[in-house]
N, C-alpha and C positions, 0 to 999 in steps of 0.2 A: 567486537565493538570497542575492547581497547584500546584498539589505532585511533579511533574516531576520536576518542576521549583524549585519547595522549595530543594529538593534533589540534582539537576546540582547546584546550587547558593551555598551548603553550602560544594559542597566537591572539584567544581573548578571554577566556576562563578564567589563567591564572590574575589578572588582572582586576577582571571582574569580582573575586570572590576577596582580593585584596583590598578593592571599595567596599564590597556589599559586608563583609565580615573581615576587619583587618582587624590582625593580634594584638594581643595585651601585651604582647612583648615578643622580641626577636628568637626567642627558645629552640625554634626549629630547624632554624638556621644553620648549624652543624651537625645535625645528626645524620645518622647512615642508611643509605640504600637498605631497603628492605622488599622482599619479592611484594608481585602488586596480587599475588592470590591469595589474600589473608582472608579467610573463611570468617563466617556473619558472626558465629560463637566469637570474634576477636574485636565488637565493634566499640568496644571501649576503647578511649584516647590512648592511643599510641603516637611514636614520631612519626615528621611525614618520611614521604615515600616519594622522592622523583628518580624514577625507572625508566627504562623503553618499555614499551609492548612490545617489542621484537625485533629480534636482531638484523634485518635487511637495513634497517635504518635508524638514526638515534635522533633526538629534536634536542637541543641545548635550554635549560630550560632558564627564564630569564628573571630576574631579582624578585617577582611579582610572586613566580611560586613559593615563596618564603615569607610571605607577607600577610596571610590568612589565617585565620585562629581554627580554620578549614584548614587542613593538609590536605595534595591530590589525592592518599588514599583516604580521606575519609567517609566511612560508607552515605554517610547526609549528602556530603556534598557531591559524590557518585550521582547518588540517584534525581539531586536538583538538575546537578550538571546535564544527565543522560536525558532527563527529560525536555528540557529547554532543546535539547539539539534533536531529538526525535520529533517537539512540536515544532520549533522553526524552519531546521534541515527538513522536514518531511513538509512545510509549506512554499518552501524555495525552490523544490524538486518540483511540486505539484505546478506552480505557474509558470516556473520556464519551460517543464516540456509539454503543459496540457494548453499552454500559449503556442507554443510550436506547432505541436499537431492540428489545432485552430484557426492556423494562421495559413499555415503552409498545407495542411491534408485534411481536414474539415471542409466537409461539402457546404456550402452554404447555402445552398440550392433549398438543403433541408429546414431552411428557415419557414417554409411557405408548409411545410408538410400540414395535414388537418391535425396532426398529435403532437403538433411540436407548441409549447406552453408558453402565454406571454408571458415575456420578461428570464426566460428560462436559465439563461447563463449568470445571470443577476443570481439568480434561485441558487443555483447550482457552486457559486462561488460561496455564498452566504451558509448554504448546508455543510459543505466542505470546514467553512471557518471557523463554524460551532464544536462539531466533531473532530477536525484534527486534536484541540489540547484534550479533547477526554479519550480519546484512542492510542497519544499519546502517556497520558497518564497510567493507562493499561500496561501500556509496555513497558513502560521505561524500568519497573521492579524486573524483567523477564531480564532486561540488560544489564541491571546490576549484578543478577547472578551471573551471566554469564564474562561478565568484568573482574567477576571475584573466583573464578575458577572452576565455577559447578558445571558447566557445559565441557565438551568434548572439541572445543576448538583445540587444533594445533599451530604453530608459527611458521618455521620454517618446512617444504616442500620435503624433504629429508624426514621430517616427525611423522609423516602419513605411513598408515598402517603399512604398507607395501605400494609402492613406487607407481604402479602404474592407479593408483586410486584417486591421487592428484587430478586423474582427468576424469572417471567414472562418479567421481563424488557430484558431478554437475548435471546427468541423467539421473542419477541415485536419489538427489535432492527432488527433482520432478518428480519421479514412479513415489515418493516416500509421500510429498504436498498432493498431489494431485488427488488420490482418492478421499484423503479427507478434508479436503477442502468442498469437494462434491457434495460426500453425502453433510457437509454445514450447511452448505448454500441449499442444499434440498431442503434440512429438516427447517432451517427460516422459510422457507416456503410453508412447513405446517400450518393448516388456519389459526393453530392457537399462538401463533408466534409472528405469522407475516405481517398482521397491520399494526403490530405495537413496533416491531425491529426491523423489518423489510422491504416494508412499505413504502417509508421514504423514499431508500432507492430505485424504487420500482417506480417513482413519480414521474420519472425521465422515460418515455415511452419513444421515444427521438433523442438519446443522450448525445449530447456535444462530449468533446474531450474534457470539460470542466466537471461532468457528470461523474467520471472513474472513484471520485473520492466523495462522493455527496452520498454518504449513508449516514443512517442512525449510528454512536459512537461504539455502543457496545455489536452492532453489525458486523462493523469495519474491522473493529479485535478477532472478533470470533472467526473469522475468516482469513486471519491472520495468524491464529495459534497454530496450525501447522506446520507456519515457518519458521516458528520460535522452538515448537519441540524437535524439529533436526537435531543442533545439537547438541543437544542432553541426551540423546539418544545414540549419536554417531559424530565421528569425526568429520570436521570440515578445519579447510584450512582460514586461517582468520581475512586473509585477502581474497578470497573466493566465499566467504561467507559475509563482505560488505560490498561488491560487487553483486551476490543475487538480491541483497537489499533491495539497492537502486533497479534493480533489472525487476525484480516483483514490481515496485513502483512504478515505471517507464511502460512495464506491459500490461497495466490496470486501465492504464492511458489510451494504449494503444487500439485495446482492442472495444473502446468507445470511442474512436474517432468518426467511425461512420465510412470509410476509406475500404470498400472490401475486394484484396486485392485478388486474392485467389482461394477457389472453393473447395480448401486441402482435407479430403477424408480423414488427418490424422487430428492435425492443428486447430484449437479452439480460439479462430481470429475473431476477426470484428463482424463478418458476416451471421458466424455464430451467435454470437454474442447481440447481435441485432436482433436474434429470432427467439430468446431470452426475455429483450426489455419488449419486444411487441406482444409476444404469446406466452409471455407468464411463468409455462409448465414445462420447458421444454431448456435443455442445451445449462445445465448447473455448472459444466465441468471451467476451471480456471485456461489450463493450457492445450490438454488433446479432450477428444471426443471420446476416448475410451471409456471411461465409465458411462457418458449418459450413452453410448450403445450397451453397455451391458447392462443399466437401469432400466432400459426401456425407453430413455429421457430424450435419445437424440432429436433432431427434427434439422434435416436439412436445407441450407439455405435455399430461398428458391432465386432460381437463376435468374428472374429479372435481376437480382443485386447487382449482377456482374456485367451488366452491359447499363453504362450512364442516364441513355435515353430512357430504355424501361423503366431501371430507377428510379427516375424521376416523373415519371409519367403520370398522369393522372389516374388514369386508370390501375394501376398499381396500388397507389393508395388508397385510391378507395376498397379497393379489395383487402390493403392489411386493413382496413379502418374497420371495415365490418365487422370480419374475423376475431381484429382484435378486442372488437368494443361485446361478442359476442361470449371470448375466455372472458375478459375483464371482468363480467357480470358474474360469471362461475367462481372466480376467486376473490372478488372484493364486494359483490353484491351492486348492490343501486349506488353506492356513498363513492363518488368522484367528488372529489373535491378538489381537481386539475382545472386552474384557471384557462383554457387554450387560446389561441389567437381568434378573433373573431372574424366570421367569415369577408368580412369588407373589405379588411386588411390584407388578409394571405391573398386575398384576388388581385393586388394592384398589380402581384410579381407576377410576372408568366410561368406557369409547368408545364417543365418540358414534354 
């Protein structure tokens, strides 16, 4: 996350932080490079620090980082920094590709579905808006340490433990996320924890792509934390661990788009993941099905998904509709409080 930060700091940060807190005087102006892992015992005022994160490439940094009563290393203005660009960057990611996928691979067929909620993208933009800054919030201390040295990132390709790890680090990351990401997203399913934290996100019974990030905020952390402990725990290379960022992100998206392309016995897509927000108890896992086969949790997609007509059919739906209105009752009781479309309306469109 230091690249990200050395990059925000030298094209609007350093600027920024020379308006919002400019110096009582020019003092830091001459002092000297000092490494950027200066541990939290050091967070008393020291000079600043304009550094690279890493040797592939250097950013020139311009009159503005000298201008702040904030120095780039200052641990405050780290963690302002890191968090502004986790809440914004991570709300710039969410619309251009959860607009993509809406635009371009989003069924909209699914609009007329009997579980699909009025006004629901409205909804889904709005829960997203509330939750990113406090999810944000969550993080952004997780990125300071890792900014100040306590994580196991390395720089250059050459620093990995042994040569060929460069490329195993990117299954390793998966087999390390995946099972505990499972059993989080299970144990939020406990009754004494689903309808205060899980709940929300489970409101989208028909999730559009806007849907991926509309959880409670402490939801969205908690299912998040075993991307963060990677690594503190193992090496990752720092370009390969802001690249799975955006890739986590992009494939939260994904596989609520409703789009289901193929019904891969490994891969936990969107088909899966449909059979999740309809039936509740079934299908936890983020990217393979491997653990909810060894939970017991699987529940394979049924193949009308994969043929459009079925999909879309009436009779389809009413069958998830029973079904699901029948778990529903098992794990949330009588209390809907899902506004949906009223039957007048979803009748004008034809199903297929």
């Amino acid at each position: 996350m230091d690249i990200v930060l050395e990059i925000f700091d030298t094209f609007i940060f350093d600027r920024f932080w020379a308006i919002a807190y400019p110096a009582l005087s020019f003092k830091y102006t001459n002092n000297v490079v000092r490494d950027a892992t200066t541990t939290l015992s050091s967070m008393r005022e020291l000079p600043t620090t304009i550094h690279a994160s890493n040797h592939i490439f250097q950013l020139e940094p311009s009159r503005y980082a000298y201008m702040s009563e904030w120095p780039r290393d200052n641990p405050w203005r780290q963690l302002c920094t890191l968090y502004l660009i986790t809440w914004l960057f991570g709300l710039v990611l969410y619309f251009i590709c959860a607009s993509l996928s809406y635009r371009f691979i989003f069924d909209h067929a699914t609009f007329t579905h009997p579980k699909y909620l009025k006004n629901q993208v409205s909804l889904e933009i709005r829960q997203t808006m509330i939750s990113m800054p406090l999810m944000a919030l969550c993080t952004a201390p997780i990125f300071l340490l890792e900014v100040r040295g306590y994580g196991k990132l390395y720089d250059a390709p050459s620093d990995a433990p042994f040569a060929l790890y460069n490329y195993i680090q990117f299954p390793f990351f998966i087999c390390f996320t995946d099972p505990l990401i499972y059993w989080i997203h299970r144990g939020l399913h406990h009754p004494m924890i689903y309808k205060t934290l899980h709940k929300p996100h489970h409101k989208w019974i028909m999730p559009t792509p806007y849907a991926s990030h509309a959880f409670h905020p402490l939801d969205g952390f908690a299912q998040s934390v075993p991307y963060h402990l990677f690594p503190f725990f193992f090496p990752l290379q720092k370009y390969a661990y802001v690249g799975l960022f955006i890739f986590i992100n992009i494939w939260t998206i994904f596989i609520h788009d409703g789009e289901y392309v193929a019904n891969s016995y490994i891969i936990n897509g969107a088909a899966c993941h449909t059979m999740h927000h309809l039936y509740f108890n079934y299908n936890y896992g983020q990217f393979t099905t491997l653990w909810d086969r060894l939970g017991g949790s699987y529940r394979q997609p049924n193949e009308e998904l994969f043929s459009r007509e079925s999909k879309m059919s009436k009779a389809e739906w009413e069958r998830q509709t029973t079904e699901m209105e029948k778990l529903q009752k098992e794990v949330e009781g009588d209390d809907d409080d899902r506004d949906y479309r009223d039957e007048s309306r979803r009748l004008q469109k034809k199903v297929l």
